[in-house]
C-alpha positions in Angstrom: 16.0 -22.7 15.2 17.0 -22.4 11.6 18.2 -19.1 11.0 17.0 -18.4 6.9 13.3 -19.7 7.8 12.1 -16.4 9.4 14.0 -14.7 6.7 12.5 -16.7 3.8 9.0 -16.0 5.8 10.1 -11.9 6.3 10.5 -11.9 2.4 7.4 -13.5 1.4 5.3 -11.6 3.6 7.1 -8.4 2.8 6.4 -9.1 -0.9 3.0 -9.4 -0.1 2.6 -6.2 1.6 4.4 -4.7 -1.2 2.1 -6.1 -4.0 -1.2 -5.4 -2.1 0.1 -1.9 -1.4 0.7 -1.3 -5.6 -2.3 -4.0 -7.0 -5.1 -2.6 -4.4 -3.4 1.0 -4.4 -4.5 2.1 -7.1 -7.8 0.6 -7.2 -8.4 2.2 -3.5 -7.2 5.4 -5.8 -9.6 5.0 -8.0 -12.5 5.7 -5.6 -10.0 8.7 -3.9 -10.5 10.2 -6.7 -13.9 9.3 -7.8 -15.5 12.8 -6.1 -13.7 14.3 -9.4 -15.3 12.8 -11.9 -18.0 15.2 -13.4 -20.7 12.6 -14.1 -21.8 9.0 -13.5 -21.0 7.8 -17.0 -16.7 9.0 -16.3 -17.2 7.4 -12.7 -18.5 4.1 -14.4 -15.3 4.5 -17.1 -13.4 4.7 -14.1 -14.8 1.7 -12.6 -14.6 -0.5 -15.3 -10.5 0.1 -15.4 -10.6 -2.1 -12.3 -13.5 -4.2 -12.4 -11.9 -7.3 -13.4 -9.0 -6.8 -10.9 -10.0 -5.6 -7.6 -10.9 -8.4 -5.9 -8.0 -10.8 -7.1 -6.0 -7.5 -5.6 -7.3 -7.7 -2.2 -5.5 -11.4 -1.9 -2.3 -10.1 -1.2 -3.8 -8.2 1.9 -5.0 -11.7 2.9 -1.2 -13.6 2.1 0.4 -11.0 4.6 -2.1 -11.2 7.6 -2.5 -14.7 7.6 1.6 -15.2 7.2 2.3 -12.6 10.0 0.2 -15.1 12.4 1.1 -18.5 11.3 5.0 -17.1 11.1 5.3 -14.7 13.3 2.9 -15.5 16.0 4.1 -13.4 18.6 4.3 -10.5 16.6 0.8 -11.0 15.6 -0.3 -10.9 19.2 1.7 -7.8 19.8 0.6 -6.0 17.0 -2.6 -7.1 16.3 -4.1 -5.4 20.3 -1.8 -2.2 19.8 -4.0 -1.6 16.1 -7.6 -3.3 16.7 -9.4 -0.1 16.1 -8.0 1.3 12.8 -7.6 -2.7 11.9 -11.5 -2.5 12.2 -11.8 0.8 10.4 -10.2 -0.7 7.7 -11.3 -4.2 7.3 -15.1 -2.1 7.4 -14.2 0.1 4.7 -13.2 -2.5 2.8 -16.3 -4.2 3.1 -18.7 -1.3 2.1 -16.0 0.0 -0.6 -17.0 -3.9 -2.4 -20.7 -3.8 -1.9 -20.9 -0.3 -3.3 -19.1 -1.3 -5.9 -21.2 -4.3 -6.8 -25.0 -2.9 -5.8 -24.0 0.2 -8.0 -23.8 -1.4 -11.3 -27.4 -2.5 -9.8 -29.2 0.4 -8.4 -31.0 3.2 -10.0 -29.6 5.8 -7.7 -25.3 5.8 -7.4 -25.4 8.5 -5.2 -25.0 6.5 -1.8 -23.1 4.3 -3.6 -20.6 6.8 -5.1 -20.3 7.8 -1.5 -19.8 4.1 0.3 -16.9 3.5 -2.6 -15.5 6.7 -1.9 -15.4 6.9 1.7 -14.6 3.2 1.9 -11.3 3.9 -0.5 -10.0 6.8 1.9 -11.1 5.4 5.2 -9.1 1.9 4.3 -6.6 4.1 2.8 -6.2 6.6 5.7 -6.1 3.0 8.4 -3.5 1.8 6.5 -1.0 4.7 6.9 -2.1 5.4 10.3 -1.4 1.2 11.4 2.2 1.9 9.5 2.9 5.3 11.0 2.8 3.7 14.3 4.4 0.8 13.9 7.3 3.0 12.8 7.0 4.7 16.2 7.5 1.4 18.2 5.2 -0.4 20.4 6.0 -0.6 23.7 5.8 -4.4 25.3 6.0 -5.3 28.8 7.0 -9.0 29.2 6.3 -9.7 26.2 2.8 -8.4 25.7 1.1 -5.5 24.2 1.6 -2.5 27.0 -0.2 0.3 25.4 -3.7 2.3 25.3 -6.6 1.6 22.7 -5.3 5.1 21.2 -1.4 4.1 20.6 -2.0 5.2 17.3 -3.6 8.5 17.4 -0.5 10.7 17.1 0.5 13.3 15.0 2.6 11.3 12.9 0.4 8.3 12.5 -2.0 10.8 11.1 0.2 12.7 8.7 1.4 9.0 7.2 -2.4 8.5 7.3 -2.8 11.4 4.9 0.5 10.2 3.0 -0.9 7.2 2.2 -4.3 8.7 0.6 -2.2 11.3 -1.3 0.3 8.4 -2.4 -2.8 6.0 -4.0 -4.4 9.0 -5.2 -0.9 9.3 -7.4 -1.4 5.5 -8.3 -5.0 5.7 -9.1 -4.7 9.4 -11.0 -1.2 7.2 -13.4 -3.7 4.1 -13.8 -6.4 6.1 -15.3 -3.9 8.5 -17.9 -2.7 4.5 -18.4 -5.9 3.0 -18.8 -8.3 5.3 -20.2 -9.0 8.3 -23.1 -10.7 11.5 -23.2 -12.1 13.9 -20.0 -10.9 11.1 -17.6 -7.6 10.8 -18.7 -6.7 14.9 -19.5 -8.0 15.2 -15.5 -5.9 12.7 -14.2 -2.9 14.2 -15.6 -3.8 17.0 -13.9 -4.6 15.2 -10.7 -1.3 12.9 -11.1 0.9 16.5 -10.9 -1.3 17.6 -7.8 -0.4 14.6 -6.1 3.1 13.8 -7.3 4.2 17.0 -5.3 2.2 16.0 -2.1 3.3 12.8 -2.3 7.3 14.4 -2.6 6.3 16.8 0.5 4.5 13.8 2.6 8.0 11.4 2.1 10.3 14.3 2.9 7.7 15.1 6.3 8.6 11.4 7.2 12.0 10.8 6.3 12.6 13.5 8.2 10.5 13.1 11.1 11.7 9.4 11.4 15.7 10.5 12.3 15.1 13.2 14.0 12.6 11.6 16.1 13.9 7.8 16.4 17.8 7.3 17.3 17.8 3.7 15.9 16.9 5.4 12.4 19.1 8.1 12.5 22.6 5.8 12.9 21.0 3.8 10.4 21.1 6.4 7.5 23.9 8.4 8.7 26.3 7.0 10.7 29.5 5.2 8.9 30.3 3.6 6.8 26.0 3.6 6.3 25.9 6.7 4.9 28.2 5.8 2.0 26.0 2.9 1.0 22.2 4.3 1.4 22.7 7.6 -0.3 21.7 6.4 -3.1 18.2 5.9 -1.8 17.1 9.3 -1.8 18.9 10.6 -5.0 17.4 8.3 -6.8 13.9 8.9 -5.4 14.3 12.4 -6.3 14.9 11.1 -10.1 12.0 9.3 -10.2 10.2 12.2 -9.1 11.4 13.9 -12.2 10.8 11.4 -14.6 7.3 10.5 -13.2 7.2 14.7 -14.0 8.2 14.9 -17.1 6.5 12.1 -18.7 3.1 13.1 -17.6 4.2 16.2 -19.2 4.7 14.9 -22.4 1.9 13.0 -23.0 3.0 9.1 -22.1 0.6 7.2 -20.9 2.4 3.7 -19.6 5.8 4.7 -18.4 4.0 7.2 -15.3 2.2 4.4 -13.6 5.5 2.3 -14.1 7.6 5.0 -12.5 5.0 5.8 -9.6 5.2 1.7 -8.7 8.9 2.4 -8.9 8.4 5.3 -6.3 6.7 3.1 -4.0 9.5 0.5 -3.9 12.0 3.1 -3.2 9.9 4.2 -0.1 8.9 0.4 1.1 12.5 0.2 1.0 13.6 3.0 2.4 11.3 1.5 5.5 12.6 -1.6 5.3 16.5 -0.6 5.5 15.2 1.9 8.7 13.2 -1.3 10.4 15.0 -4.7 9.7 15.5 -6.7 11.3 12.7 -5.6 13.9 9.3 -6.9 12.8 7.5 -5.2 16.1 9.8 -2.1 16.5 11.9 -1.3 18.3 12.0 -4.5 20.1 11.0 -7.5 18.8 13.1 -9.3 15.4 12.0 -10.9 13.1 13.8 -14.4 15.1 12.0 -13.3 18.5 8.9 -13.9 16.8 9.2 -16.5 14.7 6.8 -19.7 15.1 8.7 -23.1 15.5 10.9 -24.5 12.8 8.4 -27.0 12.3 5.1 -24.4 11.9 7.3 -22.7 8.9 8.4 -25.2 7.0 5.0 -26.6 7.0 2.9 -24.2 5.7 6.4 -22.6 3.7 5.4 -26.2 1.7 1.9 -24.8 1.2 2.7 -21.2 -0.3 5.6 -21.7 -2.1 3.1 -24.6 -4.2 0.1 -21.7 -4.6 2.0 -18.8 -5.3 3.0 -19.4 -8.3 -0.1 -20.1 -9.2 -1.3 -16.8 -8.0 1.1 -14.5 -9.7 0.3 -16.9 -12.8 -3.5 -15.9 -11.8 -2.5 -12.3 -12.0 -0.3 -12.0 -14.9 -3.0 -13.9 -17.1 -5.5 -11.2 -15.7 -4.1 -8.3 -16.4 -2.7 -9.4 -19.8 -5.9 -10.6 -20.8 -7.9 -7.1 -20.1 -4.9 -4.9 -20.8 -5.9 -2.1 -23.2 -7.5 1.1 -22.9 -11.5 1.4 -21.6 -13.1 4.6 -23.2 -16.2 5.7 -22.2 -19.0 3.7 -23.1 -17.1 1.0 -24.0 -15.6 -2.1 -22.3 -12.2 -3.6 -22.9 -11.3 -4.4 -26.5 
């Protein structure tokens, strides 16, 4: 078996998590935070800040599920039995969070609709911290098979990454709107943004606490040496981005916030990452043991490295053509 190929297919489907997590992050925080708004016309200004993204966001979701089972087969099977129900949960809320969104511009009453977008944004939002929270626990595999209970994930610390999660695309959603909107919405979000910064900073230190105190594999992976001495870094500079994300709120800046959250979000992916790899089903299974054959990879590696340009191109056009402000009653200009 080639060695790079499950690499090259670890990377692509890691940056696929990764841009799901920031594209469709803040559009699930959007409707987090839609309960806030004080009136339908500031909850359709905050709709229309994503309307011509969300769906093109929800690809990415789609690029790492479908390359976790044509690359990594066996890990799919494995993880896919452990995490059926909040899987469910969040594929469902998913669903109802984009028909509310499109029967609302539609109906005469947005009151159920409000609701469906809502609920739909924290349930999917909730599921997808509680899936990682346990994967971060381990799933245990008897001859090579799933070897848990329906309930693996319904521990304490699937739930409080669960609630992480929420508070962390609140944070993106509260930075997109002081980024892409004026007036009412925008002077709440700041306030929302500082809210959420902190519980975001209490949530990461719960975990990355929780993780090495709890898992031995993570603990000699942050502090045993020479380790220590290059990941140190991590955190300090975590804790700076904190500030600055702080202090530009603060004073008044309405791009460089959003930038700096995405920035937080990379630091934690990555701080999971360098507690994880190379285990793709921890603790057990790498991301070798799970690979598909040689053959399987390259095949559809062919495939995605042809379209994926032409998806970030997709993107970057997208957002660059409906960048700008959206102030209430008005549409992009």
């Amino acid at each position: 078996m080639e060695w790079y190929l499950p690499l090259i297919w670890a990377g692509l489907i890691g940056t696929a998590v990764a841009m799901y997590v920031i594209l469709d992050g803040f559009d699930l925080g959007i409707g987090i935070l839609f309960p806030f708004a004080r009136n339908h016309s500031e909850r359709d200004q905050m709709m229309r800040t994503v309307a011509p993204f969300w769906d093109g966001n929800e690809t990415w979701l789609v690029l790492g599920g479908g390359g976790l089972w044509v690359a990594f087969p066996r890990a799919y099977a494995v993880i896919m039995p452990a995490f059926y129900l909040p899987v469910i949960v969040m594929l469902l809320s998913l669903v109802f969070r984009g028909v509310a969104f499109e029967f609302r511009t539609v109906s005469e009453s947005k009151k159920l609709w409000d609701f469906a977008f809502t609920a739909g944004s924290t349930l999917a939002a909730f599921a997808q911290g509680v899936i990682l929270g346990s994967l971060i626990q381990g799933i245990p595999i008897v001859d090579g098979a799933y070897a848990g209970g329906p309930f693996l994930w319904a521990t304490p610390f699937a739930l409080l990454c669960g609630l992480a999660i929420v508070a962390g695309y609140g944070l993106l959603g509260a930075t997109w709107l002081i980024m892409k909107t004026e007036g009412p919405v925008a002077e709440r979000a700041r306030s929302q943004a500082k809210v959420l910064l902190i519980a975001v900073v209490v949530f990461m230190g719960a975990v990355s606490l929780w993780t090495p105190l709890s898992q031995a594999r993570i603990f000699d992976r942050w502090f045993s040496l020479p380790n220590f001495y290059f990941l140190w870094p991590v955190p300090v500079v975590t804790g700076l981005v904190v500030l600055m994300i702080w202090r530009w709120i603060e004073k008044g800046y309405d791009v460089p916030p959003f930038l700096a959250t995405i920035v937080l979000f990379l630091l934690g992916y990555l701080g999971l990452v360098i507690s994880n790899f190379p285990y793709l089903v921890p603790p057990t299974l790498t991301v070798w043991e799970t690979s598909a054959a040689p053959a399987s990879q390259i095949f559809m590696l062919m495939g995605t490295l042809f379209l994926l340009p032409i998806i970030l191109g997709y993107v970057a056009f997208i957002y660059w053509l409906f960048r700008g402000k959206v102030r209430e009653g008005e549409s992009y200009h």
